[in-house]
C-alpha positions in Angstrom: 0.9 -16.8 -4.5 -2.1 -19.5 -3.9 -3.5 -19.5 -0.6 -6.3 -23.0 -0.8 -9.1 -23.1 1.9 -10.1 -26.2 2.9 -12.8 -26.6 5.1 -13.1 -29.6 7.3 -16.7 -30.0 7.3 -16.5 -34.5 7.7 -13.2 -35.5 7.8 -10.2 -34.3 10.7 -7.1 -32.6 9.4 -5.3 -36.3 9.5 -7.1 -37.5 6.3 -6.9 -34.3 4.1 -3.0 -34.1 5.4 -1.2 -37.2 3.7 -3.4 -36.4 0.2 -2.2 -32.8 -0.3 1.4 -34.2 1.3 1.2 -36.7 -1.5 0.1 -34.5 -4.4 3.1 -31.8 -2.9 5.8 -34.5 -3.8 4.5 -35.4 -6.7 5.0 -32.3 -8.3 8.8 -32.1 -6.9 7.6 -30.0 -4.0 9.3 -29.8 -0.2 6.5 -29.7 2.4 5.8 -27.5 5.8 3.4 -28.7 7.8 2.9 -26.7 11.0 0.6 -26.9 13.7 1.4 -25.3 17.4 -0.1 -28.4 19.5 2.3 -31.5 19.6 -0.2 -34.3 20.5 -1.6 -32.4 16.9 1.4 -32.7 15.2 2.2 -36.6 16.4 -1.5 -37.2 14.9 -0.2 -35.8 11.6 3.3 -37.8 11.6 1.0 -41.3 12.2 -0.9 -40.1 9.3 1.8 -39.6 7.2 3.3 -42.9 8.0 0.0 -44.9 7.8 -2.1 -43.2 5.0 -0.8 -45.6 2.5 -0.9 -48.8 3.2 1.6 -49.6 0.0 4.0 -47.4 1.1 4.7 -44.6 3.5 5.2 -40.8 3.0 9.0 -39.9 4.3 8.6 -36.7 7.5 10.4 -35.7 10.1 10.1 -33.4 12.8 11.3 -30.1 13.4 14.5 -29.8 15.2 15.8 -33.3 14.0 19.6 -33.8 12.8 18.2 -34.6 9.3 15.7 -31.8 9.2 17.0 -29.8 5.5 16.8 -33.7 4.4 13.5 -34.4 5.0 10.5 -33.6 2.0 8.3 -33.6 4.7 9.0 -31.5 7.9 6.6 -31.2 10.8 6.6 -28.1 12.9 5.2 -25.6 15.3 6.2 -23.1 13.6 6.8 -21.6 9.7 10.6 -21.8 9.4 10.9 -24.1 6.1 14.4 -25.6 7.5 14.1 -28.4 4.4 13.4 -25.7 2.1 10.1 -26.0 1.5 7.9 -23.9 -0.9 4.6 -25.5 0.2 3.1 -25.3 3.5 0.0 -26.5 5.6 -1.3 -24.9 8.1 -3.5 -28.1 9.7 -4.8 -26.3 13.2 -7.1 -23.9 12.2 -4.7 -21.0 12.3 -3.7 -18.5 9.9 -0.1 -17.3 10.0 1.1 -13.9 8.0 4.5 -15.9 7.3 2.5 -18.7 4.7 2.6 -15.8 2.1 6.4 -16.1 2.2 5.6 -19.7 0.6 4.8 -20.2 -2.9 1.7 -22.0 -1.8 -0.6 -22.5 1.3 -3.1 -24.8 2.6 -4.9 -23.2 5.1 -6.9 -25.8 6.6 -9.8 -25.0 9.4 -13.3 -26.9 10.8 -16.6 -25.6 11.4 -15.7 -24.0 15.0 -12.6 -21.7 13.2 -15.1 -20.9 10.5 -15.2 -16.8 11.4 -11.5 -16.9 11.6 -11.4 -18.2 8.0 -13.4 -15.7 6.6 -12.1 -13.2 8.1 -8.6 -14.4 6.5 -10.2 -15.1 3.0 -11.7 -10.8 3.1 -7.8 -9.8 4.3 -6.2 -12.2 1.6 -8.9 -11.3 -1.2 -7.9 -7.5 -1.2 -4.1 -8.4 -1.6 -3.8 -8.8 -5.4 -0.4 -11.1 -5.1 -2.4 -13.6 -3.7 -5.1 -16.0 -5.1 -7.5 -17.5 -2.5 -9.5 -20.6 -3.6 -12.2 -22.4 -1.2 -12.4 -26.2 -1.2 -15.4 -28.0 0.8 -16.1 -31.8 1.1 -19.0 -33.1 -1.3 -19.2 -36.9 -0.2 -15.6 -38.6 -0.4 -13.8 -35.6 -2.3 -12.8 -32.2 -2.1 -14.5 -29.8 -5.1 -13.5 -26.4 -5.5 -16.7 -24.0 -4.0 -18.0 -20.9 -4.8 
């Protein structure tokens, strides 16, 4: 399994969130995008809905009658209720139960950086998974070192 690093070095967690949502669907995958604070999650959901002003990318929260409908679910925590295979972690914390995914974005600023290296040496020695590390260079995301 892929676990991808992305560090938020310019840009919040709203902006990276509705490009790796976007690039999820198009390759006919069900996204989980948890994070534990709600005011973080509602940030996330306006995102979503706003991030393309053609068009909007289809969520829902969590607990909803339509949950197991929804390509998109937002949550607090990593039960893929719409059957997800993806999932984003947007707040900075790592959760053991993204390996059950089939990929991860682990996403995590400047002030979680120890955390996220601490992850990477943990998920580095586990030979079923592949970490990759992605930092900001300008406007786009390039794959580091």
């Amino acid at each position: 399994m892929r676990v991808d690093f992305y560090h938020l070095t310019r840009d919040p967690a709203e902006k990276l969130v509705p490009m790796l949502a976007d690039k999820s669907l198009d390759v006919g995958k069900r996204l989980l995008l948890v994070a534990q604070d709600e005011s973080h999650r509602a940030a996330l959901s306006e995102a979503l809905w706003c991030a393309q002003p053609a068009s909007f990318l289809a969520h829902d929260c969590g607990g909803s009658a339509g949950e197991a409908d929804q390509p998109i679910l937002l949550s607090d925590h990593c039960e893929p209720a719409n059957g997800a295979s993806y999932i984003i972690l947007s707040d900075g914390q790592w959760r053991d139960e993204a390996l059950n995914f089939e990929r991860a974005f682990f996403l995590f600023s400047a002030e979680q950086i120890d955390h996220a290296r601490t992850v990477w040496r943990q998920l580095s020695a586990d030979e079923a998974v592949t970490p990759r590390y992605w930092k900001q260079d300008g406007g786009r995301w390039v794959e580091g070192p």
